[in-house]
C-alpha positions, 0 to 999 in steps of 0.5 A, spaced: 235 754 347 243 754 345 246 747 344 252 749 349 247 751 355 243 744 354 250 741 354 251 745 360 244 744 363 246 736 363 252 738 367 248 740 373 249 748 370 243 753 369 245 759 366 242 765 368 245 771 365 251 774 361 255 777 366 261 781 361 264 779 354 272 779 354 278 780 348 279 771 349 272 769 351 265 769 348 264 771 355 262 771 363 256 767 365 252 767 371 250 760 372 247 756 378 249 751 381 244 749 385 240 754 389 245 757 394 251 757 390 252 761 383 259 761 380 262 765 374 263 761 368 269 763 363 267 761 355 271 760 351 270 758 344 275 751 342 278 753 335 281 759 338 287 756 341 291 763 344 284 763 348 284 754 351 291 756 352 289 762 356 284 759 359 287 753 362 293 756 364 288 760 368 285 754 372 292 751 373 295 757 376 288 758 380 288 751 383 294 752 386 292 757 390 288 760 395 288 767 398 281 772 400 284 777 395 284 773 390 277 769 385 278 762 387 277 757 383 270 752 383 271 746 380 273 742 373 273 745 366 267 744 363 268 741 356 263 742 351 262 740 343 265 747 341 268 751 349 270 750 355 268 753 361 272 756 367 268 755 373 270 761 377 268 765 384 262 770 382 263 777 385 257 781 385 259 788 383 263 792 378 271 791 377 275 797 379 277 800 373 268 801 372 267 804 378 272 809 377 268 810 370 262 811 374 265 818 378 264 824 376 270 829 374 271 832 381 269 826 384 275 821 388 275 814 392 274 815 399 281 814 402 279 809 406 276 805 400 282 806 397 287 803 403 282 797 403 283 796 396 290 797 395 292 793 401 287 788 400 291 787 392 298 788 395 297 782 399 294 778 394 300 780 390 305 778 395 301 772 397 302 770 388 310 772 388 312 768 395 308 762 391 313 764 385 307 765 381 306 773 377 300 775 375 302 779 368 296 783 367 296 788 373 291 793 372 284 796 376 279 792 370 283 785 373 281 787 380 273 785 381 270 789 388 264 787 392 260 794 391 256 797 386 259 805 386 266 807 390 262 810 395 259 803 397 266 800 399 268 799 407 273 796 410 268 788 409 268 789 402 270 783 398 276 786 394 279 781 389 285 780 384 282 776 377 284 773 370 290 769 371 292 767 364 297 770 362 300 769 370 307 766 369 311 762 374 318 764 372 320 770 375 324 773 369 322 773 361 322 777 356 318 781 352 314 776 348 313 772 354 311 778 358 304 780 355 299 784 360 296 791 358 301 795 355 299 802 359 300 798 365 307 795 364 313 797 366 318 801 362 324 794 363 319 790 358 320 794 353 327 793 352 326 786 348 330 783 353 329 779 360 327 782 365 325 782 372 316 780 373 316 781 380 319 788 379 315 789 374 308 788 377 311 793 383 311 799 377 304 796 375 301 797 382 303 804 382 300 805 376 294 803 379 295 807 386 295 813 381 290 811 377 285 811 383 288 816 387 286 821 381 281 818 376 287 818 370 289 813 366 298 812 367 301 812 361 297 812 355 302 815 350 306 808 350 300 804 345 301 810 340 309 809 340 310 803 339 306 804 333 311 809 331 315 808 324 321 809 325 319 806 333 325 808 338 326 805 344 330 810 347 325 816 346 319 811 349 324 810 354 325 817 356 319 819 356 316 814 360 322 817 366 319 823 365 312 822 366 314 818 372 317 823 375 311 828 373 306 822 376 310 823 383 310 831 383 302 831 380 297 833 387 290 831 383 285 828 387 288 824 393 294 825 391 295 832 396 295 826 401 303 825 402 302 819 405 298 816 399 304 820 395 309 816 399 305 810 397 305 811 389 313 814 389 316 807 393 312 803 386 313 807 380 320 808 380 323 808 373 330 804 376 327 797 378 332 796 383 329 801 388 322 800 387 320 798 394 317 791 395 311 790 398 312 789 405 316 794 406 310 799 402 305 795 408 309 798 413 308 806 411 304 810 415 298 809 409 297 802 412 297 804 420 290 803 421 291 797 418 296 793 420 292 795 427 287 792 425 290 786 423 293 785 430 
């Protein structure tokens, strides 16, 4: 047995399995805590600073917050001779952007899937940002759901926003500050100068409507720009107009629904003064049904 697992096991955590790997930790494992209760643990190895500092950033954000959208936090950091471990939920079942890997080309989310998860993240997301708090890394592979394949998620299913490490508390920062997934980040953070997060997430959560409604990854031109030599910010910028406004006139999959439409068009503007925020956005007739549900 390795030596962090016995370390582990004197701690009262028994681990079963390796869950997934990550780009900052060893990985995700399974443990048990006793026999009805199962926690993912985060791992990260000590001598990588960036990954302790994500790491504990992380549970310091977690502890200050509780929401039915979002992984909860379960307990202390484990120190061991050489990781820490983050003690999280355990969701059993895929993150999203897995579940739409597994779909075949002419195959979608059922729209009432997509309702569900897309009010499920926004309400998590206008919980974090009424808290003062910006979750940074938007994205389907940061949100883990309760089912196998798309075609298990129902209106019960387990929907929840994760990794939390790059989340800020200060709702304007800049570039180098920002962080996240480049292909989910809005076109302000690009500029080198302070931008606005909470409007930033409001694009990102459009890019994931698009990316749900019909199977196609937003934006993935920008990694190859930035790497550009000379780079040119105004040419990046253009084109990222361009293919929002390109986004919002696409019929691919579900989005021949208008009220999907509607619902992707409010968040992926270009300007981030009209972006229309969350609230707002739950009231349009895409969310009807919930919202009388919810009554």
């Amino acid at each position: 047995m390795r030596a962090w697992k016995r370390e582990l096991g004197q701690q009262g955590l028994d681990v079963l399995t390796r869950i997934n790997g990550g780009q900052f930790c060893r990985g995700v494992y399974l443990c048990q805590v006793d026999a009805e209760i199962n926690v993912a643990l985060k791992l990260v190895n000590k001598r990588k600073q960036d990954a302790v500092r994500l790491l504990e950033n992380e549970h310091d954000v977690l502890s200050r917050i509780i929401h039915p959208n979002i992984v909860q936090l379960r307990g202390a950091l484990y120190v061991l001779a050489k990781y820490i471990g983050l003690p999280l939920e355990f969701v059993k079942g895929h993150d999203l952007c897995s579940l739409v890997m597994m779909l075949r080309d002419d195959e979608y989310i059922a729209v009432a899937a997509l309702r569900h998860v897309c009010y499920c993240i926004f309400s998590a997301v206008e919980y974090l940002h009424t808290k003062g708090i910006y979750h940074g890394d938007l994205k389907p592979d940061n949100i883990l759901v309760a089912a196998r394949t798309m075609n298990e998620i129902e209106e019960t299913t387990s929907v929840k926003l994760c990794d939390f490490g790059l989340a800020k508390v200060e709702r304007f920062a800049t570039n180098n500050s920002r962080g996240g997934s480049i292909g989910w980040a809005a076109p302000e953070v690009f500029c080198g100068k302070r931008s606005d997060c909470y409007l930033g997430e409001l694009w990102s959560l459009g890019c994931i409507v698009f990316a749900l409604a019909t199977n196609l990854m937003p934006f993935v031109f920008v990694n190859k720009m930035l790497e550009q030599s000379p780079f040119s910010l105004n040419v990046l910028l253009e084109r990222m107009e361009q293919e929002s406004m390109r986004y919002n006139d696409v019929t691919r999959g579900l989005l021949q629904n208008c009220d999907i439409k509607a619902v992707q068009s409010a968040l992926l503007q270009f300007d981030p003064s009209t972006r229309t925020r969350i609230p707002e956005v739950l009231t349009q007739p895409f969310f009807s049904c919930k919202a009388v549900s919810k009554t």
